[in-house]
TINUMI-335883 format. One line per 2 residues: number of its first residue (from 0); their letters; for each residue y, z, x of C-alpha. Coordinates in steps of 0.001 Angstrom, whole numbers, plus 500000, padded with zeros to 6 digits. Layout:
N
NUM) a) Y Z X | ...
***
This chain:
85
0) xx) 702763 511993 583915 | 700603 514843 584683
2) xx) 697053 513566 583960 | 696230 510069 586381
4) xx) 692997 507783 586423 | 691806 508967 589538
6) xx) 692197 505330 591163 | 690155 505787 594566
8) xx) 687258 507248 592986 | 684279 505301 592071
10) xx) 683226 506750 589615 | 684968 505769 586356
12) xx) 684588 508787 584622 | 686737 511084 586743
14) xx) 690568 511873 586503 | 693080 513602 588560
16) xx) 694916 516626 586782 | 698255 518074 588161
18) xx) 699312 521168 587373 | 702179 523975 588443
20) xx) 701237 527778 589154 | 702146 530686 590461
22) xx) 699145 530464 592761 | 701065 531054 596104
24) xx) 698707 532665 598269 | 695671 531755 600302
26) xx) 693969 534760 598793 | 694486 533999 595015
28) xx) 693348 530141 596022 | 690249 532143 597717
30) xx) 689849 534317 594576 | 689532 530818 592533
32) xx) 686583 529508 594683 | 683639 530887 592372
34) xx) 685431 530321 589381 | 685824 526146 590142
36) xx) 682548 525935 591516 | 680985 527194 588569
38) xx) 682632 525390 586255 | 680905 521765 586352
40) xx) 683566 519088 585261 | 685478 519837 588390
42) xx) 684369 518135 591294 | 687498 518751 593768
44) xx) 690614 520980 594114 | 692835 521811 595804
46) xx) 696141 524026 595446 | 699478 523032 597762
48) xx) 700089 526988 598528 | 703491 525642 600585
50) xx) 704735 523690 597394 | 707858 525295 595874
52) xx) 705244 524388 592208 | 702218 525752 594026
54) xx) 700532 522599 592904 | 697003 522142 591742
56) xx) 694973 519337 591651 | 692033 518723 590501
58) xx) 689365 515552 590715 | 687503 516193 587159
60) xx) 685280 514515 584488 | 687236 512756 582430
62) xx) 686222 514973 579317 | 687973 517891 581288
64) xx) 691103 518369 579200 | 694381 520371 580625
66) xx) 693723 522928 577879 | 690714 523871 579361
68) xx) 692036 524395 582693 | 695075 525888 581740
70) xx) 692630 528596 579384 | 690375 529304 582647
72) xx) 693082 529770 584585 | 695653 531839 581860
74) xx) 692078 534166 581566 | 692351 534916 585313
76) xx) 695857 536068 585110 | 697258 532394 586362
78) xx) 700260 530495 584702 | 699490 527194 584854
80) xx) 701575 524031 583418 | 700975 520370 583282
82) xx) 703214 519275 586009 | 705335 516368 584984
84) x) 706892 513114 586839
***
């Protein structure tokens, strides 16, 4: 499963997205800073740099869809997949 209620959260309305990427570096994570921030139905991320999938998660609005992300991130020269169980 690569999209999860975000259980911990209080707020009902977020969700947890998982993704795989090729973003392996602590510069390309850097380079992603303005683009997340700006982008309001992200509240979190974070990207496992060390993770063989270069994982990234995100802690969203749950009308954030993986399409979206996977478009901002495709845009930016980033491959980015649903990550699945």
């Amino acid at each position: 499963m690569n999209e999860i209620d975000f259980e911990h959260c209080n707020n009902p309305h977020m969700k947890l997205l998982i993704f795989r990427t090729n973003i392996g570096t602590k510069k390309k994570v850097k380079s992603l800073h303005p683009v997340f921030q700006d982008y309001d139905p992200i509240m979190r991320w974070t990207v496992d740099t060390e993770d063989r999938d270069h994982v990234l998660r995100i802690e969203a609005a749950e009308h954030l869809e993986e399409w979206q992300v996977i478009r901002l991130l495709n845009k930016r020269g980033f491959h980015c997949e649903p990550l699945e169980d």
